[in-house]
N, C-alpha and C positions, 0 to 999 in steps of 0.2 A: 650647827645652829639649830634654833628650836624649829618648829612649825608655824609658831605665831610671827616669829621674827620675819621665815620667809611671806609670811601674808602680809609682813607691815610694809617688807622690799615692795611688795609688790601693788601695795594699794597707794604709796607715800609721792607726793608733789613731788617735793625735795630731799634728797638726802647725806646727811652731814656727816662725813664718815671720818673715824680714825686712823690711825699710821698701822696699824695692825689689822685692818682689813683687807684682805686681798683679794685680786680682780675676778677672783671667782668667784666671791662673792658679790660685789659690786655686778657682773655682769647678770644678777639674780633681779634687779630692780626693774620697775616699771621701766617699759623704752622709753617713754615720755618723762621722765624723771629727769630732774636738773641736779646732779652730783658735785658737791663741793665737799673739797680737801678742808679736813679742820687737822689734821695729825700732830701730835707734841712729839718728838725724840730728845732724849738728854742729847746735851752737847751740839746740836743741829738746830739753825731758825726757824722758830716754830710759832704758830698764833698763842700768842695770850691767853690767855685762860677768862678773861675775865671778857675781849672780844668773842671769843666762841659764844656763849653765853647769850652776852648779846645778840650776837646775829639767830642764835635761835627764837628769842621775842620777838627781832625785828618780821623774819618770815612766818611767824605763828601770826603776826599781827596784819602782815601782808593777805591773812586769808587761808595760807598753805599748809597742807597735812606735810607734816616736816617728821622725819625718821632721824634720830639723834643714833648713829649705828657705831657702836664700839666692838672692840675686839674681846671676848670674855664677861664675864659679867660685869655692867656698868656698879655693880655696889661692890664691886670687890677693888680696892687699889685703880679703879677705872675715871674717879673724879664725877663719876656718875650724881651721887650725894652734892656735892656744889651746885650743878648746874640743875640739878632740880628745884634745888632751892632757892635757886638765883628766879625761875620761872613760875615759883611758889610766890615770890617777891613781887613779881609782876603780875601778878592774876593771870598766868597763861596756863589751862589743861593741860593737862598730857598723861601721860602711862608710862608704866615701866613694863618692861619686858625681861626676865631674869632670861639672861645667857648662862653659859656654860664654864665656869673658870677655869684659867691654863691650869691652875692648881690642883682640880680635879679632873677635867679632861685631859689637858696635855699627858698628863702623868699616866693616864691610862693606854695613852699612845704610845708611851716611851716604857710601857713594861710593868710601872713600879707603883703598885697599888697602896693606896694610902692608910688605906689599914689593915691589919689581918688579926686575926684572936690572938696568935701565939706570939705576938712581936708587939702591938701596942693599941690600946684603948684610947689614944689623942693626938691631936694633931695641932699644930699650931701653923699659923699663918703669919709671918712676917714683910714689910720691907725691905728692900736693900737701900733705898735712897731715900731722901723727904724731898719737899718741894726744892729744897734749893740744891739737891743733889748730891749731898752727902751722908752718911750714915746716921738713924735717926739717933738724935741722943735722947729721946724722949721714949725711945724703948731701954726696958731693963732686961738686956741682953744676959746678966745674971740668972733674973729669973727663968725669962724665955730659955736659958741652955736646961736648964734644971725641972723646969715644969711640964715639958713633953717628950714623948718616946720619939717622936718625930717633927719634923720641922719642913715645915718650906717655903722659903725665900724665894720674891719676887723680885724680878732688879738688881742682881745679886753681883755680875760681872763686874763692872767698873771696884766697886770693895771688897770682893768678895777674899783676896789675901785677910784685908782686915776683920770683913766677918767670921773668917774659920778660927783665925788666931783669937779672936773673944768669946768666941764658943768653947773654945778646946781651954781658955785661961779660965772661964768658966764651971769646968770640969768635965766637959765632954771628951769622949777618947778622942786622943789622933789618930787610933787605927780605925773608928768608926765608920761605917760606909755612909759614901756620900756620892750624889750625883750631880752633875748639871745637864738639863733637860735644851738644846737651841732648836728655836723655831719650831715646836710643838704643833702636830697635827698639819704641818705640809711637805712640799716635797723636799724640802731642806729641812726636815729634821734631822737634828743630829745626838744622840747621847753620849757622854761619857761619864763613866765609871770610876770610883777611888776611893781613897779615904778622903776623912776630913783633913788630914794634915797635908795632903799631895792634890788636892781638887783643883787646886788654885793653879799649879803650875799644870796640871795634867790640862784642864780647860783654853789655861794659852796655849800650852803646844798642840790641840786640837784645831784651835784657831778658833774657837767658838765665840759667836758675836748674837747682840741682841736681838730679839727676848728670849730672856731665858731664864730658869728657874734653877734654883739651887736648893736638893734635897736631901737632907739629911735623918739617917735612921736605920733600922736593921732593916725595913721590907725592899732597902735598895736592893737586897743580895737574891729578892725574889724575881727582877728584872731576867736572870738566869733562864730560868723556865719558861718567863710570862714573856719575853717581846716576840711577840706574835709578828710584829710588823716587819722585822728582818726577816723571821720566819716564812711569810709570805710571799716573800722577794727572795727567798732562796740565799739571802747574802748577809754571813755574821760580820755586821760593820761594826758594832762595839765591843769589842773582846772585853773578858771581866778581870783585870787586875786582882779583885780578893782571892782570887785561889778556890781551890774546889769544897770548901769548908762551909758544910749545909748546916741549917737548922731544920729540927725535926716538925714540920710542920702539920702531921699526924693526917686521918681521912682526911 
């Protein structure tokens, strides 16, 4: 988390945290802070979207320095953009604080740098779900295969059979490397390694459950070198299925 974030833990009345904050973080806050549960999980009973919201006017209006605290950065896939605007609607102040996205921090936890010179100049960001849970049909999953060297997918487990298969009908290799990144940056990370045509089963038989990121492109295969984190702990938990097949990545 940034620096500002922990001063806002630490200055805020209230604070309204999401399903993806964890208690180490939460234990960062003012002691005098009153913590309320706001978390969404697919599949799981979750607050409304449209009550959260609410309740953040209602305690701004109560008087209270209120911390709206998400997991990652609130503009990134975090619903961040709604609820500001919902508080834009009500003439209620507030600030945004840019966090850190799994898409680029996690990823530098799990090894696999999002970009390099020799491998690709873009990156694209996608969904795996829409609001209502399913695959968006309002992305052009054509384009998206075809317009970036790399790709990665938020929310990707529950469809993630269906997402490899429209990438790969789309023209991406099957042999293409691909990752899925679970619970990025704590003590239940987990990575694994594959192609894109074997991601899907290699991921369930890992047993890998949400959140998690599904990344596709050649710099998965720089994972090799760079996971520092196993490194650290002495212990190779991701073995690399592609095989010992480098690219030349020069000085």
């Amino acid at each position: 988390m940034t620096v500002l974030a922990l001063h806002a833990l630490h200055e805020a009345d209230t604070v309204v945290y999401d399903a993806l904050v964890g208690e180490e973080i939460l234990a960062l806050a003012n002691e005098n802070a009153e913590l309320i549960y706001a978390g969404k999980r697919g599949g799981k009973p979750s607050p409304k979207q449209r009550d959260i919201s609410h309740k953040l006017i209602g305690l701004a209006r109560e008087g209270r320095r209120v911390l709206r605290l998400k997991g990652g950065d609130p503009f990134i896939f975090g619903r961040g953009g709604e609820e500001a605007l919902t508080l834009v609607a009500a003439r209620v102040d507030f600030r945004v604080i840019p966090g850190v996205s799994a898409g680029v921090g996690g990823l530098a936890y799990a090894g696999i740098p999002l970009t390099h010179r020799d491998t690709n100049s873009a990156v694209t960001f996608v969904t795996g779900h829409n609001a209502s849970g399913i695959v968006p049909d309002s992305v052009d999953w054509q384009s998206v295969a075809k317009g970036s060297d790399v790709l990665v997918v938020y929310m990707p487990l529950k469809h993630i059979t269906q997402i490899s298969k429209m990438l790969i009908d789309a023209g991406r290799s099957s042999d293409e490397p691909a990752a899925v990144v679970s619970k990025a940056t704590t003590a239940k990370q987990k990575t694994v390694v594959s192609t894109l045509a074997n991601v899907a089963t290699d991921a369930a038989n890992a047993a890998l459950s949400p959140p998690a990121m599904l990344i596709v492109g050649e710099v998965v295969r720089l994972r090799e070198g760079l996971d520092w984190l196993s490194a650290l702990s002495g212990i190779q938990l991701n073995p690399d299925p592609l095989g010992n097949r480098q690219l030349d990545y020069g000085a």
